[in-house]
Every structure is written in structure tokens, then in C-alpha cells.
KOLROPA-932194 format. One record per residue: residue number from 1; residue in three letters; z, y, x of N, C-alpha, C in turn. Coordinates in pm, whole numbers. Layout:
BEGIN
[rec NUM, "ALA", [Z, Y, X], [Z, Y, X], [Z, Y, X]]
...
//
This chain:
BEGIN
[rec 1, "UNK", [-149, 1695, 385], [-155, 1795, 280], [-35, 1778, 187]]
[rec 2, "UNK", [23, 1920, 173], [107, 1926, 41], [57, 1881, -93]]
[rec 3, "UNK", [133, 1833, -163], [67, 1848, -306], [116, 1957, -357]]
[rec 4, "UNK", [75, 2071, -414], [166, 2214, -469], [195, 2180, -621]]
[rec 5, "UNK", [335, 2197, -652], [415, 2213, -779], [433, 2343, -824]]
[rec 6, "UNK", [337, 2467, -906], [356, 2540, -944], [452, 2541, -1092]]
[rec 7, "UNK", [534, 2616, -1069], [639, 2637, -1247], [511, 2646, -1368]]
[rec 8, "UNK", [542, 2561, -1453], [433, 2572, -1594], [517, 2606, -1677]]
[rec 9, "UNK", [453, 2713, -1786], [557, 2772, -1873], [477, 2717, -2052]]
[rec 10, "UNK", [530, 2697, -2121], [470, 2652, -2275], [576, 2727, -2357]]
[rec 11, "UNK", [582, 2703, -2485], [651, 2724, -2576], [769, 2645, -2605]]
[rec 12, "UNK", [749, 2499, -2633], [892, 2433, -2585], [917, 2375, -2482]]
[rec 13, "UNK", [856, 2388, -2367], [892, 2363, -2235], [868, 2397, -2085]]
[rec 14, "UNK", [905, 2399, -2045], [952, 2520, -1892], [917, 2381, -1778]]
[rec 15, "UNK", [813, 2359, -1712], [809, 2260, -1623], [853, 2337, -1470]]
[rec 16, "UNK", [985, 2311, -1410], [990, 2367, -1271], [1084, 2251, -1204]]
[rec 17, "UNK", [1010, 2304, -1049], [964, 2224, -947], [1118, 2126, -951]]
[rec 18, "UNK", [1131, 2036, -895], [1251, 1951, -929], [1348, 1970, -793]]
[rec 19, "UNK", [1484, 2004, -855], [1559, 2050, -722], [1764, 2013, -780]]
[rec 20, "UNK", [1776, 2029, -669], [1922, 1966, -700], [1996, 2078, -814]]
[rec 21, "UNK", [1992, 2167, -817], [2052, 2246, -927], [2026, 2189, -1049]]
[rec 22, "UNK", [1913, 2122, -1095], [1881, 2071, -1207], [2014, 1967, -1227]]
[rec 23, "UNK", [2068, 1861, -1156], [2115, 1733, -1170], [2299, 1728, -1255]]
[rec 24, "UNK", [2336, 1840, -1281], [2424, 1859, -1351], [2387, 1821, -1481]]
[rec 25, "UNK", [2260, 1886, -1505], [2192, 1925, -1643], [2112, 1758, -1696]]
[rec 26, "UNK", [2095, 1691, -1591], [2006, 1584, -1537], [2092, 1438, -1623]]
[rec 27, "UNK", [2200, 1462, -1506], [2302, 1358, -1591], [2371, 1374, -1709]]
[rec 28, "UNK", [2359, 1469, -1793], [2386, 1485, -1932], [2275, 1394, -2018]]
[rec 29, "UNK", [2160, 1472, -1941], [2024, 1400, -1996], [2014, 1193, -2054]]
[rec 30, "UNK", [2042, 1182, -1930], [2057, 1015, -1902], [2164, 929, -1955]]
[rec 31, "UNK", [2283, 1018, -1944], [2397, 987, -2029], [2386, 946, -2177]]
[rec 32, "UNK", [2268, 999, -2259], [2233, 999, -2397], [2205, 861, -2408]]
[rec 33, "UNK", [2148, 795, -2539], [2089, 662, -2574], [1989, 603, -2463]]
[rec 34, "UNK", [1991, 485, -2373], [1893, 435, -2319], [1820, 375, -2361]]
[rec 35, "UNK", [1803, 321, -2510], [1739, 172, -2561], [1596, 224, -2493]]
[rec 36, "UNK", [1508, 332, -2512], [1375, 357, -2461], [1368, 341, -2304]]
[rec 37, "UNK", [1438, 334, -2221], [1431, 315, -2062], [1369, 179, -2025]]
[rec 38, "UNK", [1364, 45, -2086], [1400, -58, -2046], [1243, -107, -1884]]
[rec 39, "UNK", [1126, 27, -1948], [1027, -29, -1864], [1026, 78, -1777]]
[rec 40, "UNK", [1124, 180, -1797], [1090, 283, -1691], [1147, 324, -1585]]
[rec 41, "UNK", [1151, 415, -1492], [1273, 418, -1357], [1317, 578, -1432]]
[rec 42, "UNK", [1442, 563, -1473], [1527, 635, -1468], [1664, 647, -1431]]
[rec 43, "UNK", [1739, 711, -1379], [1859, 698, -1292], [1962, 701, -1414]]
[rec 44, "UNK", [2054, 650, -1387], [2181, 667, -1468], [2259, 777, -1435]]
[rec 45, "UNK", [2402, 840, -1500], [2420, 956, -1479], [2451, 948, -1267]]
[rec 46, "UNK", [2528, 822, -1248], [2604, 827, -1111], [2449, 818, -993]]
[rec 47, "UNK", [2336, 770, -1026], [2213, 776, -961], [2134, 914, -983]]
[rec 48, "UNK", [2196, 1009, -1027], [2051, 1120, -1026], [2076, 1192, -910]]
[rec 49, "UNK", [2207, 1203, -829], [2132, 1282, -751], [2073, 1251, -617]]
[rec 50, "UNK", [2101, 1074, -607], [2001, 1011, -520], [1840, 1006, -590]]
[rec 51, "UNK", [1874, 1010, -676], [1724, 1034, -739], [1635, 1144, -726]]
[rec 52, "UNK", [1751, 1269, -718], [1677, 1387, -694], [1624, 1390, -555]]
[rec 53, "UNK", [1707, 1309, -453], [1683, 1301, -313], [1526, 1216, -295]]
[rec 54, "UNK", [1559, 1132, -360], [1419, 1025, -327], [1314, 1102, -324]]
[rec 55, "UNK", [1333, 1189, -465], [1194, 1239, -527], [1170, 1340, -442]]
[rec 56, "UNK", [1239, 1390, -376], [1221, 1535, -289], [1126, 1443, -151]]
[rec 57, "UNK", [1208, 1352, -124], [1146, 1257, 9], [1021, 1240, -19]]
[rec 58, "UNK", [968, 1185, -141], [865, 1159, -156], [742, 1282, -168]]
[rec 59, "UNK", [821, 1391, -224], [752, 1545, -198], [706, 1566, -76]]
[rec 60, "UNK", [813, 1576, 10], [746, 1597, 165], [663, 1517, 213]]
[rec 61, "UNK", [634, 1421, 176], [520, 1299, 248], [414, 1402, 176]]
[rec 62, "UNK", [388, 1466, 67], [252, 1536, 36], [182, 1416, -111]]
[rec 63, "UNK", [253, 1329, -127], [195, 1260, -244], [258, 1281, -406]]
[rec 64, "UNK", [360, 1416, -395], [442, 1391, -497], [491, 1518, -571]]
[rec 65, "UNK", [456, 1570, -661], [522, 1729, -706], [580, 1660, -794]]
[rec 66, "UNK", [730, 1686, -794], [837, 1660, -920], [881, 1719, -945]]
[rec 67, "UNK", [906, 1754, -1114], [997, 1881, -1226], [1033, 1798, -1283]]
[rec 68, "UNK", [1141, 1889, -1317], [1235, 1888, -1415], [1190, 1973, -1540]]
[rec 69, "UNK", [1198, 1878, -1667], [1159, 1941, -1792], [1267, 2045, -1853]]
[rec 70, "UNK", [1238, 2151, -1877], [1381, 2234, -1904], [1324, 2249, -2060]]
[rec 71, "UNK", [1385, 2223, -2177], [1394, 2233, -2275], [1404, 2454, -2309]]
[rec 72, "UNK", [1289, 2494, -2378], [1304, 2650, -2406], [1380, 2677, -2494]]
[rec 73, "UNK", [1442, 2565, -2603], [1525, 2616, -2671], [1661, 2649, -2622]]
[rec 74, "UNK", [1713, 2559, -2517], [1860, 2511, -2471], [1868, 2590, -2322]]
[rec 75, "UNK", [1720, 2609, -2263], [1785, 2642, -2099], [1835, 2523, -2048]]
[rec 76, "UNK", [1826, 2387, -2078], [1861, 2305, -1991], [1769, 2166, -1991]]
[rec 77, "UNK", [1792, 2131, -1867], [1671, 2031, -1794], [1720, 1889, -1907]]
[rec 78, "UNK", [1608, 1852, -1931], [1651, 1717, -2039], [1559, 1609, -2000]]
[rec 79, "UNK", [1497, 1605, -1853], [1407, 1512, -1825], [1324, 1536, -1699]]
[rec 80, "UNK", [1245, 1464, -1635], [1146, 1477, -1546], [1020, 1419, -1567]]
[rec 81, "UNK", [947, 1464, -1465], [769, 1433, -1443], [697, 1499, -1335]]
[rec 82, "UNK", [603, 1454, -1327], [550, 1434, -1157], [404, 1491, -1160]]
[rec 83, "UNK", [337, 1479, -1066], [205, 1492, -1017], [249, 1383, -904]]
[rec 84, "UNK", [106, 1299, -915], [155, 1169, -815], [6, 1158, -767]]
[rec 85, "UNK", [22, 1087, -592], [-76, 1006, -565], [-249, 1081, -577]]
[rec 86, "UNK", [-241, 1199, -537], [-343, 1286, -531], [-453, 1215, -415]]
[rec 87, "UNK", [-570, 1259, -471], [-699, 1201, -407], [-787, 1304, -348]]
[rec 88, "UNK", [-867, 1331, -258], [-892, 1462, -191], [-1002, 1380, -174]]
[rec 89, "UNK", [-1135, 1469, -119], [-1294, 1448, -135], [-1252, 1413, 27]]
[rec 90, "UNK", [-1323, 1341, 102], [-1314, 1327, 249], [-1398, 1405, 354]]
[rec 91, "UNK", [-1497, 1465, 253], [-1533, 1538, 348], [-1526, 1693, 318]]
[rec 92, "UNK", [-1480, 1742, 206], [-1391, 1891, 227], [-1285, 1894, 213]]
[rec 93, "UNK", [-1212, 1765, 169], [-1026, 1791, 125], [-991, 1826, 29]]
[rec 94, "UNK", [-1107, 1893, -74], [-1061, 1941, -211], [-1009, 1814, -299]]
[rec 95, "UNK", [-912, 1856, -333], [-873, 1782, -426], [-887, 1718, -564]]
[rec 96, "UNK", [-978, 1606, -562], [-1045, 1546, -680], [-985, 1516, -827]]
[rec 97, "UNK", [-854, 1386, -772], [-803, 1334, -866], [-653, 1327, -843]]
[rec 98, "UNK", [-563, 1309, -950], [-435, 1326, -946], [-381, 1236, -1062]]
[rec 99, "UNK", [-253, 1166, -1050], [-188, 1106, -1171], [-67, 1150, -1202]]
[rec 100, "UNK", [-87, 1180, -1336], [80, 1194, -1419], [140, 1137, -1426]]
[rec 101, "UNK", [281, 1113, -1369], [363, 954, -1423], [507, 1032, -1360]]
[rec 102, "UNK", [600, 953, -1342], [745, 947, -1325], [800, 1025, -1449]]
[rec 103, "UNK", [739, 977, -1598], [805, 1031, -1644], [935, 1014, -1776]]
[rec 104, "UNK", [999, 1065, -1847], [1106, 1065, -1910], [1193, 1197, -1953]]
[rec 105, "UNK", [1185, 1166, -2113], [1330, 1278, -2127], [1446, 1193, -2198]]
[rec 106, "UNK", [1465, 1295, -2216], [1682, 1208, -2304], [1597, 1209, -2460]]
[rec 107, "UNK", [1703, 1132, -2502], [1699, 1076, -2593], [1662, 1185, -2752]]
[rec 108, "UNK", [1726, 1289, -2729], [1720, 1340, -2809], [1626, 1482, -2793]]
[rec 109, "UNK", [1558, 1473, -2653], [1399, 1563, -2632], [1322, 1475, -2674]]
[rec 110, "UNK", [1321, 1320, -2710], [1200, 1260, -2766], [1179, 1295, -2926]]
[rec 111, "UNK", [999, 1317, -2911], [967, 1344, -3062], [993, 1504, -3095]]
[rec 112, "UNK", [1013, 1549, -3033], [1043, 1694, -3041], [923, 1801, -2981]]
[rec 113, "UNK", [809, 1724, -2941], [696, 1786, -2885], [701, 1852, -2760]]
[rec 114, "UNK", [798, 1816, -2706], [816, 1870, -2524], [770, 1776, -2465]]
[rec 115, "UNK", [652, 1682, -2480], [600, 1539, -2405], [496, 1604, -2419]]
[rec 116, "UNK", [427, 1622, -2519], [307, 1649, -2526], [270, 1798, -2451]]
[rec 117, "UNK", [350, 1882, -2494], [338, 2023, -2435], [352, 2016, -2270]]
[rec 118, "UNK", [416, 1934, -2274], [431, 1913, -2102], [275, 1881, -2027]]
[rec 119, "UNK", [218, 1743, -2172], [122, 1660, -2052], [6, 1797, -2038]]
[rec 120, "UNK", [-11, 1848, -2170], [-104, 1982, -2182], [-71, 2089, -2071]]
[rec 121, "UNK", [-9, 2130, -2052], [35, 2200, -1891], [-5, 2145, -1769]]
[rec 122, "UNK", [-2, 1972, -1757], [2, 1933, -1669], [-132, 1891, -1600]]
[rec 123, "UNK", [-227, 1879, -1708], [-340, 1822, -1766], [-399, 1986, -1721]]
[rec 124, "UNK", [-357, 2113, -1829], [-490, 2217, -1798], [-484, 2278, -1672]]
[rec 125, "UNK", [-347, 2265, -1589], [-311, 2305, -1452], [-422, 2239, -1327]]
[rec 126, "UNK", [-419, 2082, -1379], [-549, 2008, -1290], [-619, 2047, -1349]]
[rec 127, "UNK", [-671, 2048, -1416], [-833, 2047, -1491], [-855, 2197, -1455]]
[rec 128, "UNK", [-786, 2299, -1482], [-846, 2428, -1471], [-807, 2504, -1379]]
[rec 129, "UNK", [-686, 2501, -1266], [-677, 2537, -1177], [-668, 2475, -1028]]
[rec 130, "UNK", [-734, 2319, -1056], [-675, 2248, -897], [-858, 2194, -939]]
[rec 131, "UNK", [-920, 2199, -1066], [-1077, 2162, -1078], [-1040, 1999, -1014]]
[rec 132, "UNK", [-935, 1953, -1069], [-1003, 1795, -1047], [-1105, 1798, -1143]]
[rec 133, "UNK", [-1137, 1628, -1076], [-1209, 1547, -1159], [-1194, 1462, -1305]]
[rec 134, "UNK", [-1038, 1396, -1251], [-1020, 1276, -1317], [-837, 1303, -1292]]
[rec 135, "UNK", [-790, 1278, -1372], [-637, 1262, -1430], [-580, 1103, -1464]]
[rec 136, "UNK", [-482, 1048, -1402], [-460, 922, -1395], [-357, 897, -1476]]
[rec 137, "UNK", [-316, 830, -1552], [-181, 766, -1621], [-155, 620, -1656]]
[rec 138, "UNK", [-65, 557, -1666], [7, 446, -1628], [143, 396, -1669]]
[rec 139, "UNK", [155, 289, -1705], [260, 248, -1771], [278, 53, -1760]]
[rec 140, "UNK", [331, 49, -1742], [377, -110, -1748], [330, -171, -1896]]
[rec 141, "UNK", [256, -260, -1878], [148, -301, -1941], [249, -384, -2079]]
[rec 142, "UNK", [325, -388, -2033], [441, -449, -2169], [503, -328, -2258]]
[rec 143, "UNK", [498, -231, -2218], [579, -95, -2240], [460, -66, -2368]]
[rec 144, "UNK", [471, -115, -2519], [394, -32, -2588], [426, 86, -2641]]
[rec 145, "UNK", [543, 102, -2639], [558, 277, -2675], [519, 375, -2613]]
[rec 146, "UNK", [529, 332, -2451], [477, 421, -2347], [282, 439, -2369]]
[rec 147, "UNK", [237, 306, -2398], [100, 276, -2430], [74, 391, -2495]]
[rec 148, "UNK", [107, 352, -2630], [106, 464, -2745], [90, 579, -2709]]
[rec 149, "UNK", [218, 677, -2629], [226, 783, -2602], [140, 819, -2545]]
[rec 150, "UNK", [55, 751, -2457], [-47, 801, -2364], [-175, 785, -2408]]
[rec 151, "UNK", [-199, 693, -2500], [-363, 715, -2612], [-318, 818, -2684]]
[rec 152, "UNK", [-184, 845, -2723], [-203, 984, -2778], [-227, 1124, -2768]]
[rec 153, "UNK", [-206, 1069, -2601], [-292, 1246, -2539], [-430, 1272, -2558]]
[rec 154, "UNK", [-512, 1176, -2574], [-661, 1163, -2593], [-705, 1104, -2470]]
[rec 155, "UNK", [-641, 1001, -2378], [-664, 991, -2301], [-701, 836, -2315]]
[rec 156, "UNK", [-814, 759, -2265], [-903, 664, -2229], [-823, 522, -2185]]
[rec 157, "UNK", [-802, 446, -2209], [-732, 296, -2241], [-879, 259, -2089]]
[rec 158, "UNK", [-808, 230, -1998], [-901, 150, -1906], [-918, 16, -1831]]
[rec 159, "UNK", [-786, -36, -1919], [-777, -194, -1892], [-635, -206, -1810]]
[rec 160, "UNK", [-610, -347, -1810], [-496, -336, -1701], [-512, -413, -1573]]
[rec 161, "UNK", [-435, -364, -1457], [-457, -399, -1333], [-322, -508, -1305]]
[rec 162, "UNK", [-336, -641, -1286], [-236, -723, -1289], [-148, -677, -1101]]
[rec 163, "UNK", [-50, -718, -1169], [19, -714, -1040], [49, -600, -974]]
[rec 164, "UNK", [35, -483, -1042], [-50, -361, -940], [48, -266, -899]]
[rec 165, "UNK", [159, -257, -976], [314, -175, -892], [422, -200, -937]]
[rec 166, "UNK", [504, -118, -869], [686, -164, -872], [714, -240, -1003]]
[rec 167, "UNK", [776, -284, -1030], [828, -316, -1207], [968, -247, -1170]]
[rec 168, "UNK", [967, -193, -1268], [1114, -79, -1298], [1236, -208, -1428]]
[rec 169, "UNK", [1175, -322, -1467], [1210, -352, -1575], [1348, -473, -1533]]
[rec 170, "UNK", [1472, -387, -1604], [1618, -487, -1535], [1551, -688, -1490]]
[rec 171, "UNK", [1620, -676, -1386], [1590, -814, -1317], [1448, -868, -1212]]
[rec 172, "UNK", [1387, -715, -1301], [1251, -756, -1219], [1269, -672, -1082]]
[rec 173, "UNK", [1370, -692, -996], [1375, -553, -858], [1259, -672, -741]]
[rec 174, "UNK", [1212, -561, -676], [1147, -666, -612], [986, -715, -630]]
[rec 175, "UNK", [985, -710, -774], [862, -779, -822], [770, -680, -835]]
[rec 176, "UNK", [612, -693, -887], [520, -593, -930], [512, -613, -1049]]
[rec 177, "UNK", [428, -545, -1128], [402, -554, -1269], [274, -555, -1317]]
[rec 178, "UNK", [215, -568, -1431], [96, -546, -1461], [78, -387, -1557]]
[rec 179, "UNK", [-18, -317, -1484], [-21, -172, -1519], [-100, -160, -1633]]
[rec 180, "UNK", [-93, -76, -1711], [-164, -65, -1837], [-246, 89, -1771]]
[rec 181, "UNK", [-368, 96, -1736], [-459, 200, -1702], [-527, 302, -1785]]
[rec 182, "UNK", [-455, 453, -1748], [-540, 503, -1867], [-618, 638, -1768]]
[rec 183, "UNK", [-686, 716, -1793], [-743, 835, -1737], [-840, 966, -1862]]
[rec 184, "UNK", [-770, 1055, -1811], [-903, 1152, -1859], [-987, 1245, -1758]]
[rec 185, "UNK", [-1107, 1270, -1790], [-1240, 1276, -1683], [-1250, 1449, -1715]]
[rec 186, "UNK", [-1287, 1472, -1628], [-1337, 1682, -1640], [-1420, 1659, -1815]]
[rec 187, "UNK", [-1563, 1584, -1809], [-1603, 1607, -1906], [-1539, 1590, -2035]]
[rec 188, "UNK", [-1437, 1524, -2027], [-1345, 1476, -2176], [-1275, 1568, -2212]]
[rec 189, "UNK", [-1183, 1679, -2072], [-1100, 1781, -2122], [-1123, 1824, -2211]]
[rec 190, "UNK", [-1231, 1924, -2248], [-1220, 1991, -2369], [-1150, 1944, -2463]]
[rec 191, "UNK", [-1254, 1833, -2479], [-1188, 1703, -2654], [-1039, 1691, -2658]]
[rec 192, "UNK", [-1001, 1644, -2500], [-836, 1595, -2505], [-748, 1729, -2519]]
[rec 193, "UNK", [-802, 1839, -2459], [-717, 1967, -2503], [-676, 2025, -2611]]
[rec 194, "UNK", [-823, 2018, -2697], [-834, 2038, -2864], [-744, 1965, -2928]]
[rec 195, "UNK", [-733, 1851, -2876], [-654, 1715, -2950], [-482, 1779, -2922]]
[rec 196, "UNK", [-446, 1763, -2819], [-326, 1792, -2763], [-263, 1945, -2856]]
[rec 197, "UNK", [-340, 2043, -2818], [-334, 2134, -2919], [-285, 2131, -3049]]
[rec 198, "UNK", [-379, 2013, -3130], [-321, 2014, -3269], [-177, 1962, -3306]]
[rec 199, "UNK", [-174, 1841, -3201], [-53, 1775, -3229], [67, 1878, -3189]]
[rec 200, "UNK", [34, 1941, -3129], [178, 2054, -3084], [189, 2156, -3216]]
[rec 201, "UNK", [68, 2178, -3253], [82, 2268, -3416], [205, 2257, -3499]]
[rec 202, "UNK", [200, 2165, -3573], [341, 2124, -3607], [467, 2166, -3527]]
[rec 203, "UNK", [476, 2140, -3440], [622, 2163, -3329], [650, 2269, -3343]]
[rec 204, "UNK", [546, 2349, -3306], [568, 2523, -3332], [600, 2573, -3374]]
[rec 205, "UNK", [520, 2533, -3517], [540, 2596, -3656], [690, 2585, -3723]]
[rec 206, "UNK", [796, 2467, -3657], [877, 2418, -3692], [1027, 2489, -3597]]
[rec 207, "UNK", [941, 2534, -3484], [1074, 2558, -3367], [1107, 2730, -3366]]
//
């Protein structure tokens, strides 16, 4: 099975499907301040468009929808994010559960409310048109900013799983990491939508 990447449209941000035309726009992105990268996989400007390749590779296996965040003020891509690692019922195939992750913008889309508007797209797209269950997110268990960002969707702190994937973090190639586990459940949407909602209020009102 495919995983399908439909285009999500918001107010400050344009989520579409991730493709090499983006990577002009891509390496401007990356080029900006890195100090926030240190726990995450992001390509440098001379790696994005093997990056764009990977991520496409990993599309066709069926475990992976990747976009490019296009900023609505600018028309140009200032980041990426995924649908990852989809879970299907075994005995109809419908598709249960799904996780958000591969993600990142430049330096100067952070704090600007195109994170949040994104996860809300990404979040009511499963929840209300793919009827999962359960929504997955994840972060390297040292990464507290990333932590942060992701209790701030309204989303559920579920412990961490030692050892449990890649470490993205310089020196560690090779090694695993300990994951910081978070999820939100069908019954929670509402709450986490309402929530997500408000925090974008501000942005709006401002852009």
C-alpha cells in the first residue's frame, strides 16, 4: 500500500507533496542559522537534493508521504514533514494509525506559527479524512525543545522507549537513541484541535 500525500492548504502554510522543484527553495532554507538542528536529520544546503531522493525512496516503499512546507506569505518552501510508518487493521487494511515526524523549518519560519498550522492540517487530515485512530510523534529524548513543541500540540507525553531509533545527533552515526513518545487518540482530537486552534489565533491576527 501507498501511503497518499494529499496538498493541505492553511493560512500560513501550503503543505505539498515533496518533490525536487522544491530543493532550490530547500537549500536557502538550511543555509539559515543551524543552532536548533543538533537532534534532528536535516540536510545541509550541498545534501538536499540527496535528501529529496531518499525521501522520495522511502515514498515508494508505501511507508512515507513527504512535503515541503511552503511558507503563504513568501511562495517559498522553508522546510519539511512527513506522514510516517502507517499501521493498517489486518484484517480490512484500513488504515488505523500514522506518525508525524521528519520534521523542520529554517530558522527564521520558527515561531511564526507555520509548525503548528502545519501539525493541525496534518492531524485533522488523519483524524477526519483517513479516520485513524491514533497519531504518533517523536523526538530524541534529549531534544527538549522538540519535547516542548510537541506537548504543545495537546498531544500526550507517553514515556520514552530506550534505544529505539536512528540518532541524528553529530557523532552519534550508527548508534540508536532514546525516543521521547508522544500520541494523540480519535477521542482526544476534539480537545487537541480546540487547543491548536487557539494557539494559531494570535498568528493570524498578526499576519
Amino acid at each position: 500500500m501507498i501511503l497518499p500525500g494529499p496538498a493541505l492548504d492553511g493560512a500560513l502554510v501550503r503543505l505539498e507533496p515533496l518533490a525536487h522543484r522544491h530543493a532550490p527553495d530547500l537549500r536557502a532554507a538550511v543555509a539559515e542559522n543551524r543552532d536548533s538542528y543538533g537532534w534532528t536529520w536535516v540536510p545541509t544546503p550541498a545534501q538536499v537534493y540527496a535528501y529529496i531522493d531518499e525521501q522520495l525512496g522511502r515514498a515508494a516503499t508505501g511507508r512515507l508521504a513527504p512535503y515541503a512546507q511552503i511558507s503563504a506569505a513568501t511562495g517559498r518552501a522553508v522546510g519539511a514533514t512527513a506522514y510516517w510508518d502507517p499501521r493498517y487493521q489486518p484484517d480490512t487494511g484500513d488504515l488505523v494509525a500514522v506518525e508525524v515526524g521528519f520534521t523542520w523549518l529554517s530558522a527564521s519560519a520558527q515561531g511564526t506559527g507555520i509548525n503548528a498550522e502545519a501539525k493541525l492540517l496534518l492531524f485533522t487530515n488523519a483524524f477526519e479524512q483517513w479516520n485513524v485512530q491514533r497519531v504518533d510523534l517523536k523526538t530524541d529524548a534529549r531534544n527538549a525543545r522538540a519535547r516542548a513543541a510537541l506537548a504543545a500540540t495537546g498531544a500526550t507525553f507517553e514515556g520514552v522507549l530506550r534505544r529505539w531509533s536512528r540518532s541524528w545527533a553529530p557523532g552519534e552515526e550508527g548508534l540508536l537513541r532514546d525516543s521521547a513518545m508522544f500520541s494523540i487518540i480519535a477521542a482526544e482530537w476534539p480537545t487537541c484541535r480546540a487547543h491548536l486552534r487557539h494557539r494559531l489565533a494570535a498568528h493570524l491576527v498578526s499576519c
